[in-house]
mmCIF file of the N, C-alpha and C atoms, coordinates in Angstrom:
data_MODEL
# 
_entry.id   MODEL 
# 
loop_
_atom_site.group_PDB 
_atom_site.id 
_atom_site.type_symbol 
_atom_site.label_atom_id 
_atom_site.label_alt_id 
_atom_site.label_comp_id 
_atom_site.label_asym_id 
_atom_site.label_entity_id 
_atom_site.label_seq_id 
_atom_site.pdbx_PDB_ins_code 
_atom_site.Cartn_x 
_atom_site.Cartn_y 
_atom_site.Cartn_z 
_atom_site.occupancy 
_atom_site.B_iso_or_equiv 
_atom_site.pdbx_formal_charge 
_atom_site.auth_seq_id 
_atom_site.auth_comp_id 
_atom_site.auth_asym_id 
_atom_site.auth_atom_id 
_atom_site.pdbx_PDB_model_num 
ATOM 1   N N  . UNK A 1 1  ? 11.204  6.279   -14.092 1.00 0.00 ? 1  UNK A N  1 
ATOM 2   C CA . UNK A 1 1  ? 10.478  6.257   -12.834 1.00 0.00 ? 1  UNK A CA 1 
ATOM 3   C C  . UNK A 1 1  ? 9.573   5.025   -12.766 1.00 0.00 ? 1  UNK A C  1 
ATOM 4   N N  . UNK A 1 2  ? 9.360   4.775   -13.939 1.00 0.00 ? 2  UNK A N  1 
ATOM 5   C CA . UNK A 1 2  ? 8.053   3.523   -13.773 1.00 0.00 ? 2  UNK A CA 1 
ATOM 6   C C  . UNK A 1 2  ? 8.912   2.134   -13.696 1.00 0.00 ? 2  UNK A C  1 
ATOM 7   N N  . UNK A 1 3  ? 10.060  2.349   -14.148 1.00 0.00 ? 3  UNK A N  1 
ATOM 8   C CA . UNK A 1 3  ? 10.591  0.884   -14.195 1.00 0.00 ? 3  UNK A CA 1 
ATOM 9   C C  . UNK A 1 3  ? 11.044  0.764   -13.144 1.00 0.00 ? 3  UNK A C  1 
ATOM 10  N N  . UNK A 1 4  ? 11.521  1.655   -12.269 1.00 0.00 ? 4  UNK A N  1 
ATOM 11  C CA . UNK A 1 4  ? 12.070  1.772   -11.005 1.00 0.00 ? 4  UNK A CA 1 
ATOM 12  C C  . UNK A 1 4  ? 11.111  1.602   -9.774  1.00 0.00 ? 4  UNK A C  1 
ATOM 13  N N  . UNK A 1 5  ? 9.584   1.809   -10.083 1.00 0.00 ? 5  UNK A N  1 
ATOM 14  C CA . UNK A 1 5  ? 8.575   1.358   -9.282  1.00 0.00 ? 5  UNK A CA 1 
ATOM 15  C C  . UNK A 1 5  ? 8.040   0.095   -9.291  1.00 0.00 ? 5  UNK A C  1 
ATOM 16  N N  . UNK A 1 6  ? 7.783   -0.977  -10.773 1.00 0.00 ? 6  UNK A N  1 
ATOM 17  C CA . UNK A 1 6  ? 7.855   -1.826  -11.269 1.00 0.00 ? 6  UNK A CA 1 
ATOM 18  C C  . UNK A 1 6  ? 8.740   -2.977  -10.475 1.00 0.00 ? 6  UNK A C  1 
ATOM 19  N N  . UNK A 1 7  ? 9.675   -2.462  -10.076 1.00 0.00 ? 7  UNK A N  1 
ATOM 20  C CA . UNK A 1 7  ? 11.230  -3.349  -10.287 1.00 0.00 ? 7  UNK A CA 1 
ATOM 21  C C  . UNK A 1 7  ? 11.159  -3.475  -8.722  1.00 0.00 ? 7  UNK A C  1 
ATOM 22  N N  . UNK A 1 8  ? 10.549  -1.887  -8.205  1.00 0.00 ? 8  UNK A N  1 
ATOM 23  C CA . UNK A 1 8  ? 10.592  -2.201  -6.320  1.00 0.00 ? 8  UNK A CA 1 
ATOM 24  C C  . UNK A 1 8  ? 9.465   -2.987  -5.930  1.00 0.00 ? 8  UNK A C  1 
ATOM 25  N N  . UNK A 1 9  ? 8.189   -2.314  -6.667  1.00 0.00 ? 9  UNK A N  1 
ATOM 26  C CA . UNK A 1 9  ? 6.848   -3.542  -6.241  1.00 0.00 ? 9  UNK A CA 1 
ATOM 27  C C  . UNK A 1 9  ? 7.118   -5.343  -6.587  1.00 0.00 ? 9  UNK A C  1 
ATOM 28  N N  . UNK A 1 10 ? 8.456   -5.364  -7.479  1.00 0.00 ? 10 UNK A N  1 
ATOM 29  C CA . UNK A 1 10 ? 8.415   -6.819  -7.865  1.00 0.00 ? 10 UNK A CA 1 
ATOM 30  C C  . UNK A 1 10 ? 9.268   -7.425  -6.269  1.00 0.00 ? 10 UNK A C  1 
ATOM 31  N N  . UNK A 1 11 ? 9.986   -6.399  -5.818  1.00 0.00 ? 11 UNK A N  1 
ATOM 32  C CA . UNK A 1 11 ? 11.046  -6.724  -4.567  1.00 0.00 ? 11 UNK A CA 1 
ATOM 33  C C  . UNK A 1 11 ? 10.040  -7.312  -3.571  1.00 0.00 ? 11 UNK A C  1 
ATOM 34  N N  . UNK A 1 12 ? 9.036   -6.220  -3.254  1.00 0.00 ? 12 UNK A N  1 
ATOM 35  C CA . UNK A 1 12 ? 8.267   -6.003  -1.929  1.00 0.00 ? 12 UNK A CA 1 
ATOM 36  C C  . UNK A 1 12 ? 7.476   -7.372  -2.398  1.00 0.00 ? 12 UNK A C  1 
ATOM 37  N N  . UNK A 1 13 ? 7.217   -7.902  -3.173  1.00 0.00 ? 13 UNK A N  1 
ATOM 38  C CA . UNK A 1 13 ? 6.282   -9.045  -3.426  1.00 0.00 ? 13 UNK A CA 1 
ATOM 39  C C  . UNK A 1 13 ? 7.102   -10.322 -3.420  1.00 0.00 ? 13 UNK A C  1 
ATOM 40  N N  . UNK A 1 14 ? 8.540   -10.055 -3.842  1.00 0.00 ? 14 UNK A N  1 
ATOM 41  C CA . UNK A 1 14 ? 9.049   -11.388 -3.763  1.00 0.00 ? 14 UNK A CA 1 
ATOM 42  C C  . UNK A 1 14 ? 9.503   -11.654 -2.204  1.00 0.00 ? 14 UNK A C  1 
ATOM 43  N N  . UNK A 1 15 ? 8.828   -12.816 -1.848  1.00 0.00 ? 15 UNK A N  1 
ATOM 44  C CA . UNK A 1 15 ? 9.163   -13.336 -0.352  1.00 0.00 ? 15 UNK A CA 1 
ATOM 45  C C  . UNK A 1 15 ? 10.638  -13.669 -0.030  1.00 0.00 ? 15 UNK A C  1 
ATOM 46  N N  . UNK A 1 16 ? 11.324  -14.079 -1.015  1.00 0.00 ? 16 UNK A N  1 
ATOM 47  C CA . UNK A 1 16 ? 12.298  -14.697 -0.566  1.00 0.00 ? 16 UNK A CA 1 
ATOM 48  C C  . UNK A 1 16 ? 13.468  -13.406 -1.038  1.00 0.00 ? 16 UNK A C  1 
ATOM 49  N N  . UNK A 1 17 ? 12.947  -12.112 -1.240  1.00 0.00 ? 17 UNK A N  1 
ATOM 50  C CA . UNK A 1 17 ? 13.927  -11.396 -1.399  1.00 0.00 ? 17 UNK A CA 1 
ATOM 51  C C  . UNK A 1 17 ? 15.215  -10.880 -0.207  1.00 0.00 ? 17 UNK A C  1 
ATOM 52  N N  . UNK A 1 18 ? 16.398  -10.787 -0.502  1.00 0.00 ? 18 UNK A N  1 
ATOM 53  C CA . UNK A 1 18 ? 17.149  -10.429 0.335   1.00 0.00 ? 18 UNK A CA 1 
ATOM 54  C C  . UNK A 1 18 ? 16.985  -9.035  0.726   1.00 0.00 ? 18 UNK A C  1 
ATOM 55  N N  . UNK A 1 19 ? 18.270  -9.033  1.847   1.00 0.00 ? 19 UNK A N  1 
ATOM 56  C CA . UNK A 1 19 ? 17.795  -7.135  2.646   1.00 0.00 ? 19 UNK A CA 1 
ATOM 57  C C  . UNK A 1 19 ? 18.645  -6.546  1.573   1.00 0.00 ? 19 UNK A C  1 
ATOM 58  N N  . UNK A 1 20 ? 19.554  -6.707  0.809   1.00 0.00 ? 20 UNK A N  1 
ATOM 59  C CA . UNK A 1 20 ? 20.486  -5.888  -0.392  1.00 0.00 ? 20 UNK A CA 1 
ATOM 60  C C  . UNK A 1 20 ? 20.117  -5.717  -1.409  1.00 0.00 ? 20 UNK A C  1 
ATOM 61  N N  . UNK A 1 21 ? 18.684  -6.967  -2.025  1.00 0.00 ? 21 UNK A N  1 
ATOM 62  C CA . UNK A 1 21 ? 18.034  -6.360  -2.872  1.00 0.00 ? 21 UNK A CA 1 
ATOM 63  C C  . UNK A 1 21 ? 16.913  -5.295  -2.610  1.00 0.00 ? 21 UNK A C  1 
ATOM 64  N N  . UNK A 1 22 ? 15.965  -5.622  -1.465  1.00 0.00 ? 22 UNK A N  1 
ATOM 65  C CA . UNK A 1 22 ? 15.479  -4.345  -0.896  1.00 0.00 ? 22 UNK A CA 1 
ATOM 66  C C  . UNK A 1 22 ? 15.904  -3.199  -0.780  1.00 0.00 ? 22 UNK A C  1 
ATOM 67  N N  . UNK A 1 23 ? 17.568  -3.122  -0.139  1.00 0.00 ? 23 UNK A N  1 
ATOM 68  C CA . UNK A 1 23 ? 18.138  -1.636  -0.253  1.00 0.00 ? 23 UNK A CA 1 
ATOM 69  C C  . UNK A 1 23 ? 18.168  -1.326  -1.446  1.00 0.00 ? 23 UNK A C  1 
ATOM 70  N N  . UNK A 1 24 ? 18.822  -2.075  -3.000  1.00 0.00 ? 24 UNK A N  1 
ATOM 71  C CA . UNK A 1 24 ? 18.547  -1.560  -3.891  1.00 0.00 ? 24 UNK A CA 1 
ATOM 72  C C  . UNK A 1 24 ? 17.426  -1.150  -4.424  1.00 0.00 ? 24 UNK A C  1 
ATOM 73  N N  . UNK A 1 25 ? 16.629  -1.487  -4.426  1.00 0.00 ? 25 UNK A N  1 
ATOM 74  C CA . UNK A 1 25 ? 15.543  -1.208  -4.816  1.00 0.00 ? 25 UNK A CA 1 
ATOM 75  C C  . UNK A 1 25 ? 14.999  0.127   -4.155  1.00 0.00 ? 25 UNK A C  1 
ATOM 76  N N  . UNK A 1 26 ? 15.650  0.606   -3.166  1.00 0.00 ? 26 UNK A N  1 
ATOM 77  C CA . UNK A 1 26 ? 14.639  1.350   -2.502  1.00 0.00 ? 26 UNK A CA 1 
ATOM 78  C C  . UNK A 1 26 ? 15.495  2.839   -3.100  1.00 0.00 ? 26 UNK A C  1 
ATOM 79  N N  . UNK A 1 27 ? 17.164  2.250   -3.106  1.00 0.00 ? 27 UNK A N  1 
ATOM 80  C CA . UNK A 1 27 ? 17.746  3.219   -3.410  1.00 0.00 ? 27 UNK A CA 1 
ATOM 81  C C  . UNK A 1 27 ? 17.481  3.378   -5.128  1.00 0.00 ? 27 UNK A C  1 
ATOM 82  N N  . UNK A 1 28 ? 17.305  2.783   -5.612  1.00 0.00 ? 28 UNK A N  1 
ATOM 83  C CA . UNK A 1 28 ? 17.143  3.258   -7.539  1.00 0.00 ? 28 UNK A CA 1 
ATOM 84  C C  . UNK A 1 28 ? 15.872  3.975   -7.010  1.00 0.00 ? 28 UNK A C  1 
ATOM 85  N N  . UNK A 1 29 ? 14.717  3.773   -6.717  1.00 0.00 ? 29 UNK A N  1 
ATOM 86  C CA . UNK A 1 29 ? 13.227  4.320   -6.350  1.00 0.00 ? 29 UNK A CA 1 
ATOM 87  C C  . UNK A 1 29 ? 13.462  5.540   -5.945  1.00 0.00 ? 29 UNK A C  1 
ATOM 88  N N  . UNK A 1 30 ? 14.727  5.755   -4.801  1.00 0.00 ? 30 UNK A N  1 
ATOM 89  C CA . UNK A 1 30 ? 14.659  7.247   -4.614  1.00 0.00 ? 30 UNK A CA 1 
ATOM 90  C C  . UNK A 1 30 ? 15.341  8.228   -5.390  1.00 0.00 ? 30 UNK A C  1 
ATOM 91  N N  . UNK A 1 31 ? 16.380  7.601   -6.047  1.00 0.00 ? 31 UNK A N  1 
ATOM 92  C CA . UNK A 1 31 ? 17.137  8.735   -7.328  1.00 0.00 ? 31 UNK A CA 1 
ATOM 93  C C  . UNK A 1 31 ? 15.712  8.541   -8.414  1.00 0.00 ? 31 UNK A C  1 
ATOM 94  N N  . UNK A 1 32 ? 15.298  7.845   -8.988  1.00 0.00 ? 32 UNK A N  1 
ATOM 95  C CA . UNK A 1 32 ? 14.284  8.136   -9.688  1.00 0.00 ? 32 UNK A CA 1 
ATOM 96  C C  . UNK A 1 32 ? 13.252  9.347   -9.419  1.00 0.00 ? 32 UNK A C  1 
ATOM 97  N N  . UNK A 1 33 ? 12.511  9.257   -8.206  1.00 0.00 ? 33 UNK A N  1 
ATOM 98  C CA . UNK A 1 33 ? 12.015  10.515  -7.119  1.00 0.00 ? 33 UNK A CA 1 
ATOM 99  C C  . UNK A 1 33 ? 12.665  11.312  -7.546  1.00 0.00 ? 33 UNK A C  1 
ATOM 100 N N  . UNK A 1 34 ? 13.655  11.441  -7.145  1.00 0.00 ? 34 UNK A N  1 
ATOM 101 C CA . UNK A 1 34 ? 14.860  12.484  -6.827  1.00 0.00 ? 34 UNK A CA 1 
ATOM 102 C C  . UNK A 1 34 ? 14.327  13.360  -8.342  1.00 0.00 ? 34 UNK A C  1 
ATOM 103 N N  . UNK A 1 35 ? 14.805  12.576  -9.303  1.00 0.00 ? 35 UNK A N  1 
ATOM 104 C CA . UNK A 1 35 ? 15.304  12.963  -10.820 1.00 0.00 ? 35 UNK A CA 1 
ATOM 105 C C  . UNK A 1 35 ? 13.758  13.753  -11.363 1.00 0.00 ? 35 UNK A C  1 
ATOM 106 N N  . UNK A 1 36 ? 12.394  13.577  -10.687 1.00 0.00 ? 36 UNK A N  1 
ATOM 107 C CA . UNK A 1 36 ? 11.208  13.827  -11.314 1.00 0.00 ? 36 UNK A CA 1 
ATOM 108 C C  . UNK A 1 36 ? 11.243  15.405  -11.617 1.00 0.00 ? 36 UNK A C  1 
ATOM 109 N N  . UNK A 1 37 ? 10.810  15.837  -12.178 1.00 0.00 ? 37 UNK A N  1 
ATOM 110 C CA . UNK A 1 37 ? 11.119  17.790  -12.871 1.00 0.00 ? 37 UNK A CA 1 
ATOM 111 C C  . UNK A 1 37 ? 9.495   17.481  -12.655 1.00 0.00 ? 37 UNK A C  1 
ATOM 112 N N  . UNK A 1 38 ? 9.321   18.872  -11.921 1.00 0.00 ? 38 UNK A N  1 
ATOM 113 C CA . UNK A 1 38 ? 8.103   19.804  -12.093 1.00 0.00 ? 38 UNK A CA 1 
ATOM 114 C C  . UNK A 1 38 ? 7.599   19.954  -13.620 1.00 0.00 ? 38 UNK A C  1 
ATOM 115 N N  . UNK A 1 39 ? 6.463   20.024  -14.033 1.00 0.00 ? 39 UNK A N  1 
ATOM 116 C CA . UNK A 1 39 ? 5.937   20.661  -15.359 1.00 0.00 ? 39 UNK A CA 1 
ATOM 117 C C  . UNK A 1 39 ? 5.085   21.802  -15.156 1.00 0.00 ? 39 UNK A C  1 
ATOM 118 N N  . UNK A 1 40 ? 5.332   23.080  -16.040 1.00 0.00 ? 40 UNK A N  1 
ATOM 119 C CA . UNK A 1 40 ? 4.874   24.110  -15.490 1.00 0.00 ? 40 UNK A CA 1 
ATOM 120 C C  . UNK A 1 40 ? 3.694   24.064  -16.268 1.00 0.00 ? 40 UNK A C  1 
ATOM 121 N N  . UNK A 1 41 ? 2.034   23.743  -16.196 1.00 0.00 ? 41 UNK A N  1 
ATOM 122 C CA . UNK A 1 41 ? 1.191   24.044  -16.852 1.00 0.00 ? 41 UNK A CA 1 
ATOM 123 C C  . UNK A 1 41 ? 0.113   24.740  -16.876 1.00 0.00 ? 41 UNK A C  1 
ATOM 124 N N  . UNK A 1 42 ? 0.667   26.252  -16.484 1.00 0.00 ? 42 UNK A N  1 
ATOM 125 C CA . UNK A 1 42 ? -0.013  27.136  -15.668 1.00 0.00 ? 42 UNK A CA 1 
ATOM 126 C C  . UNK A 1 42 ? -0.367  27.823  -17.014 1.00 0.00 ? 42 UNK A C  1 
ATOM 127 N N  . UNK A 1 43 ? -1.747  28.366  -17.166 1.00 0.00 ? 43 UNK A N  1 
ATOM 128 C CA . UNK A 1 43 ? -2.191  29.138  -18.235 1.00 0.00 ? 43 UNK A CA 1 
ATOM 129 C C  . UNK A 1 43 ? -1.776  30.525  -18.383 1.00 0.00 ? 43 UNK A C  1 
ATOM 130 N N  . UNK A 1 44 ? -0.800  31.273  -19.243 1.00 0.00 ? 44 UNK A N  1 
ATOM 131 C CA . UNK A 1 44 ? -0.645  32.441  -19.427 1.00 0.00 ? 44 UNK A CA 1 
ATOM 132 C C  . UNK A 1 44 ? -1.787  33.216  -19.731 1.00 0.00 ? 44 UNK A C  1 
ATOM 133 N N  . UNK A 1 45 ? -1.822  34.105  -19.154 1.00 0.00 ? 45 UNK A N  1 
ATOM 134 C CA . UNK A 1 45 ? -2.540  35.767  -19.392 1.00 0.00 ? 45 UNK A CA 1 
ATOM 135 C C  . UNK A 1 45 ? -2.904  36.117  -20.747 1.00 0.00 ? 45 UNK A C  1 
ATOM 136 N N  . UNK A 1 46 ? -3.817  36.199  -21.072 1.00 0.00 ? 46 UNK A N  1 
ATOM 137 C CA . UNK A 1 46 ? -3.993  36.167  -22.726 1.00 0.00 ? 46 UNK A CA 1 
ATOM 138 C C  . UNK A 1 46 ? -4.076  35.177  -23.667 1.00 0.00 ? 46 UNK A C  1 
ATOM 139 N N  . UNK A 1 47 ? -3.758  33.961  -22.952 1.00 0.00 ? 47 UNK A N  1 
ATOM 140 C CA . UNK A 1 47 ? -3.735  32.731  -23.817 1.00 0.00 ? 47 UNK A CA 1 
ATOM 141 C C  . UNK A 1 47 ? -5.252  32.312  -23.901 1.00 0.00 ? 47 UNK A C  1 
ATOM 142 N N  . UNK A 1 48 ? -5.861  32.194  -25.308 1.00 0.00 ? 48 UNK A N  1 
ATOM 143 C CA . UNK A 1 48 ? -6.826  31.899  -25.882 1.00 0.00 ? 48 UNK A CA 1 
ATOM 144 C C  . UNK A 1 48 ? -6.850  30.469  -26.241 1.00 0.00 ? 48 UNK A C  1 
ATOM 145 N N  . UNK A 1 49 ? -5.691  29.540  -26.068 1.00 0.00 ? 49 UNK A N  1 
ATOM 146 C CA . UNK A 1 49 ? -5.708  27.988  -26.872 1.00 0.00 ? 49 UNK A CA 1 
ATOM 147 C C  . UNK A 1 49 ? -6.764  27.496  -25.859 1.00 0.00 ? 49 UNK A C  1 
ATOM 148 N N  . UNK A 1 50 ? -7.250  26.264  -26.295 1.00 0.00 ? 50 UNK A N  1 
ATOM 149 C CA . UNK A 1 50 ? -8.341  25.828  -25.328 1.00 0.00 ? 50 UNK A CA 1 
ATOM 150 C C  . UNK A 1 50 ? -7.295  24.194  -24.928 1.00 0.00 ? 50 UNK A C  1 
ATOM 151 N N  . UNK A 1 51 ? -7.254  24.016  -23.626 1.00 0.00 ? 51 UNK A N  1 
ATOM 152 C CA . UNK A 1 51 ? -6.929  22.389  -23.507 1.00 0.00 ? 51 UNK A CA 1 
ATOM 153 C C  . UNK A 1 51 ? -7.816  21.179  -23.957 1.00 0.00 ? 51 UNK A C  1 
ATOM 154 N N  . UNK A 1 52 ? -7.019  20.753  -25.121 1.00 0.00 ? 52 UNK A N  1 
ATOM 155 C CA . UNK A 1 52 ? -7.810  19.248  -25.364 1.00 0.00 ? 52 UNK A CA 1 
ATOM 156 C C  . UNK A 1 52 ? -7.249  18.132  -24.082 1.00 0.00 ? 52 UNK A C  1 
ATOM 157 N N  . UNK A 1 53 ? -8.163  17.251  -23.587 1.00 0.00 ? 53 UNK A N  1 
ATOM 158 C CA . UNK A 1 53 ? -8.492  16.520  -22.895 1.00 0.00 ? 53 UNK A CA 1 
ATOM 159 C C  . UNK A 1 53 ? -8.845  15.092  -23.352 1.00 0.00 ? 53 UNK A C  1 
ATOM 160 N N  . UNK A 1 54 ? -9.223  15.203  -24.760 1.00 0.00 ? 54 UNK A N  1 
ATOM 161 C CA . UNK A 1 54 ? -9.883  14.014  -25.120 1.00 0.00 ? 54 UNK A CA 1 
ATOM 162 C C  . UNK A 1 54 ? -10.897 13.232  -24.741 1.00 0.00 ? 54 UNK A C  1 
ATOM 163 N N  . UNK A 1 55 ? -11.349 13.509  -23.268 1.00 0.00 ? 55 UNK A N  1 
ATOM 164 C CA . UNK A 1 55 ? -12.503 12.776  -23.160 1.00 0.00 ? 55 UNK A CA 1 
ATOM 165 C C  . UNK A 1 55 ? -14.042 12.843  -23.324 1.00 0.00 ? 55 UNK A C  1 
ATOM 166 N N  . UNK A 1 56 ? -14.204 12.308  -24.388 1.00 0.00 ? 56 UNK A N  1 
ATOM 167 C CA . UNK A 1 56 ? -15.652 12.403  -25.342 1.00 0.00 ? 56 UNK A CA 1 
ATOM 168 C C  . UNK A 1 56 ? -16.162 11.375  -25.160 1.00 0.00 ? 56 UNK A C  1 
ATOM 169 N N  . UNK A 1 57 ? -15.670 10.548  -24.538 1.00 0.00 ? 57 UNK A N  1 
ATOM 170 C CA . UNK A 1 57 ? -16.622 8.821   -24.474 1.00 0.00 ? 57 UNK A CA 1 
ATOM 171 C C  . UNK A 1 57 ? -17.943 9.258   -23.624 1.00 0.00 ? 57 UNK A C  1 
ATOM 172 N N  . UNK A 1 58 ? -17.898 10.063  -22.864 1.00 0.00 ? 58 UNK A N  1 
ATOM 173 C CA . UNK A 1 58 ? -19.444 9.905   -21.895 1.00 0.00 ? 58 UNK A CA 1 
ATOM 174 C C  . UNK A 1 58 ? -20.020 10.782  -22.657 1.00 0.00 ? 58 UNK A C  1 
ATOM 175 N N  . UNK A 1 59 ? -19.880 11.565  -23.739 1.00 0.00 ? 59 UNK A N  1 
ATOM 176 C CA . UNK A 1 59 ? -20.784 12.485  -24.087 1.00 0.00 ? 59 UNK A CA 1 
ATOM 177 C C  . UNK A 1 59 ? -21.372 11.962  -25.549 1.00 0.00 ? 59 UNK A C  1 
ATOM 178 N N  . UNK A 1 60 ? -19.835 11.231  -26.163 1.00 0.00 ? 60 UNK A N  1 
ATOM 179 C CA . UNK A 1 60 ? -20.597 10.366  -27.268 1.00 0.00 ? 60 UNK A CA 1 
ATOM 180 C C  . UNK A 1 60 ? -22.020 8.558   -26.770 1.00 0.00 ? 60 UNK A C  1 
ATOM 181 N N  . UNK A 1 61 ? -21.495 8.678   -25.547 1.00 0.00 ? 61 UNK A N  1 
ATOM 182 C CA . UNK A 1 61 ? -22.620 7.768   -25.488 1.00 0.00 ? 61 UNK A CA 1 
ATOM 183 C C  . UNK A 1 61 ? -23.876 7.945   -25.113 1.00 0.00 ? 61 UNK A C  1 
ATOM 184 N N  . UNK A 1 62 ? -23.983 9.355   -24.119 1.00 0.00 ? 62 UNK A N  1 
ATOM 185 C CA . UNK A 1 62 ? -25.364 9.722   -24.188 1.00 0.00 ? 62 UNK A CA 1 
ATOM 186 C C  . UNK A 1 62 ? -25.720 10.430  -25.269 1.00 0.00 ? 62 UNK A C  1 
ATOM 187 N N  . UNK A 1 63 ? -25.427 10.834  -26.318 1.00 0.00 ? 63 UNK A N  1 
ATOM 188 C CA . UNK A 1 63 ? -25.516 11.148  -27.983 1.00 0.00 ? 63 UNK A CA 1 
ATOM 189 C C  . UNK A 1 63 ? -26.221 10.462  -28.009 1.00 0.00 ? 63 UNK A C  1 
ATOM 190 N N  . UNK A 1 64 ? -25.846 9.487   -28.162 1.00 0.00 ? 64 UNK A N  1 
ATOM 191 C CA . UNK A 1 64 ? -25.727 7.578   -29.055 1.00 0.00 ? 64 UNK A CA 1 
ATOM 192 C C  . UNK A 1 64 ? -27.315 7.108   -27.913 1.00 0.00 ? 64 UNK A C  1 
ATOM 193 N N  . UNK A 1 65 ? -27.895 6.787   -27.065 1.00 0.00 ? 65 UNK A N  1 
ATOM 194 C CA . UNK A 1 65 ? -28.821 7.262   -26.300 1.00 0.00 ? 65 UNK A CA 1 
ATOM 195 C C  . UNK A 1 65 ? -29.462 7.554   -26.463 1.00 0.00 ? 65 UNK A C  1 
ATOM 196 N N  . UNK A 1 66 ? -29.134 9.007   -26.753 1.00 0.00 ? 66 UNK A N  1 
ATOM 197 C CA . UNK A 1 66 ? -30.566 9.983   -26.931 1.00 0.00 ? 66 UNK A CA 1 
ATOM 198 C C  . UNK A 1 66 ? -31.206 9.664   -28.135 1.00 0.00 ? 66 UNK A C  1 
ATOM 199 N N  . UNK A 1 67 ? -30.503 9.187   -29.388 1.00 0.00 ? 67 UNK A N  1 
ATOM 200 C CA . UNK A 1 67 ? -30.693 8.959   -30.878 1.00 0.00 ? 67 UNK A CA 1 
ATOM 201 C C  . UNK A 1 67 ? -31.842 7.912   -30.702 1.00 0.00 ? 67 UNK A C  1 
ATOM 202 N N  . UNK A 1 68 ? -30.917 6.560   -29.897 1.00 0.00 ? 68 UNK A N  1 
ATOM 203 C CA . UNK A 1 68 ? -31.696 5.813   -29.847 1.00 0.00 ? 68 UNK A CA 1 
ATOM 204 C C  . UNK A 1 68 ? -33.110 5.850   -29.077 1.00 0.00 ? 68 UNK A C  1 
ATOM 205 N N  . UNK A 1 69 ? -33.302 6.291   -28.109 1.00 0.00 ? 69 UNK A N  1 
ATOM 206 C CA . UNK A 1 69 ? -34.204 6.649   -27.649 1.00 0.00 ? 69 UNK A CA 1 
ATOM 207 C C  . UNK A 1 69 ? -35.637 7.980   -28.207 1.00 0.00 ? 69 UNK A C  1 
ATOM 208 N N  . UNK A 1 70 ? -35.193 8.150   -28.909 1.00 0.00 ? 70 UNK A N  1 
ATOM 209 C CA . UNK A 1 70 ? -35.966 9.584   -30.280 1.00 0.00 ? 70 UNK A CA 1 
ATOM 210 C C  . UNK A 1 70 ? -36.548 8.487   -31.212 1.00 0.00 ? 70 UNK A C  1 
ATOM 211 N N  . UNK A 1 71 ? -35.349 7.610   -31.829 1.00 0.00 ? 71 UNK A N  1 
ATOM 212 C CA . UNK A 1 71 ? -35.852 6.553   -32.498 1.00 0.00 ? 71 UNK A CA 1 
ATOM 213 C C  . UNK A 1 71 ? -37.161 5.346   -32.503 1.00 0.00 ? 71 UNK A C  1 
ATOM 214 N N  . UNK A 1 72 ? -36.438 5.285   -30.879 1.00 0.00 ? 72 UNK A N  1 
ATOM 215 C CA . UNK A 1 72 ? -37.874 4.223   -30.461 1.00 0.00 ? 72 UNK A CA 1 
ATOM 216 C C  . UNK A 1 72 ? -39.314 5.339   -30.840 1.00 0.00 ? 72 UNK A C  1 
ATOM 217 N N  . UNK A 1 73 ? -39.456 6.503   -29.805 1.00 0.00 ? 73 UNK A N  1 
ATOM 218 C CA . UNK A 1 73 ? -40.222 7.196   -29.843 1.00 0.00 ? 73 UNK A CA 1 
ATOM 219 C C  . UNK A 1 73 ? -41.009 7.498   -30.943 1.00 0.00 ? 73 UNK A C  1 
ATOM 220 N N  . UNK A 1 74 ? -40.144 7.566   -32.079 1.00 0.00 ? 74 UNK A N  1 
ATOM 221 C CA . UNK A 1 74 ? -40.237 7.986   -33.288 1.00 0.00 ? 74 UNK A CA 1 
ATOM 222 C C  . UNK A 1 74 ? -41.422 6.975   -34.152 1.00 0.00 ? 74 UNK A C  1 
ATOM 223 N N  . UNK A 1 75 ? -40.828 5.960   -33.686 1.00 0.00 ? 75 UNK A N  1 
ATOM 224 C CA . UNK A 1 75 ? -40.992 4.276   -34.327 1.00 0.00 ? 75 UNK A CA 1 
ATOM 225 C C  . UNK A 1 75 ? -42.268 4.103   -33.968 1.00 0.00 ? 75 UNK A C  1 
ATOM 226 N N  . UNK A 1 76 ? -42.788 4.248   -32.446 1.00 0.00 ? 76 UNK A N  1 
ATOM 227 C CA . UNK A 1 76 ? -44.344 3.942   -31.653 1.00 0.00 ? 76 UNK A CA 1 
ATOM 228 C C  . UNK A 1 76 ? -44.752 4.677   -32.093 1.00 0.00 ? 76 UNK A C  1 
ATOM 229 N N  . UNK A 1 77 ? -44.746 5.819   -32.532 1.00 0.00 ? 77 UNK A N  1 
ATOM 230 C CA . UNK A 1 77 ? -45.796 6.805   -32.606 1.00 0.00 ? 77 UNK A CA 1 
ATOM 231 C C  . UNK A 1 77 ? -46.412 6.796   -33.920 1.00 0.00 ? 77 UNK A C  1 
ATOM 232 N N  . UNK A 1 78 ? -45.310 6.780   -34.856 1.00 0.00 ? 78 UNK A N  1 
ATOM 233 C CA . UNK A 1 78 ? -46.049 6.605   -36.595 1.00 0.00 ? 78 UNK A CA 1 
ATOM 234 C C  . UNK A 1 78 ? -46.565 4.661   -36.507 1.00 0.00 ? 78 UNK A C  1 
ATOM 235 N N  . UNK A 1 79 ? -46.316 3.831   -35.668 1.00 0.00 ? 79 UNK A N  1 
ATOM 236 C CA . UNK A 1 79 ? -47.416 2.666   -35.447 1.00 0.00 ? 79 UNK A CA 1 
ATOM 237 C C  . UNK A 1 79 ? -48.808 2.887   -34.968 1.00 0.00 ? 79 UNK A C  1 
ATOM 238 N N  . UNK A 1 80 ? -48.606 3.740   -34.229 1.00 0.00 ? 80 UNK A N  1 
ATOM 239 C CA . UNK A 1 80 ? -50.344 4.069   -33.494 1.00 0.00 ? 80 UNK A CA 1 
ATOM 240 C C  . UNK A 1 80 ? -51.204 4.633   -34.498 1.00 0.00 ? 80 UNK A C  1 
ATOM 241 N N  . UNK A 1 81 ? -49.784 5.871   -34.846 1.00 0.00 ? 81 UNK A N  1 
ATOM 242 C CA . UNK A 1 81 ? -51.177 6.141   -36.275 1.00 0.00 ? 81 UNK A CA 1 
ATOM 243 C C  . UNK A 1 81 ? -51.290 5.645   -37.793 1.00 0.00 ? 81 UNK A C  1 
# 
């Protein structure tokens, strides 16, 4: 599917493309369409697995943040006294 979108956005951009490469292109693009399968990722009844997602970057950086910011805090305060 991606090479087949790839291959039509390269058509639609080339100026000097012909109308037979356009039809091709449009026709591989739609059997590709065509060919895409549903994925069923509907949670069963009883299912306890949890979905990983992977995205931890915004939570590891306000971590990373907060540390630093405790730190400073940390740092001024045993200077004053």
């Amino acid at each position: 599917m991606n090479e087949a979108l790839n291959d039509a956005k390269a058509v639609l951009n080339d100026p000097e493309a012909s109308q037979a490469e356009v039809d091709n292109a449009k026709d591989v693009l739609t059997k590709a369409v065509a060919g895409l399968q549903a994925v069923d990722n509907t949670v069963k009844p009883g299912d306890t697995t949890s979905i990983k997602t992977g995205d931890t970057a915004a939570f590891t950086l306000f971590a990373g943040m907060m540390f630093v910011s405790l730190s400073f805090v940390c740092f001024f305060k045993k200077k004053e006294n």
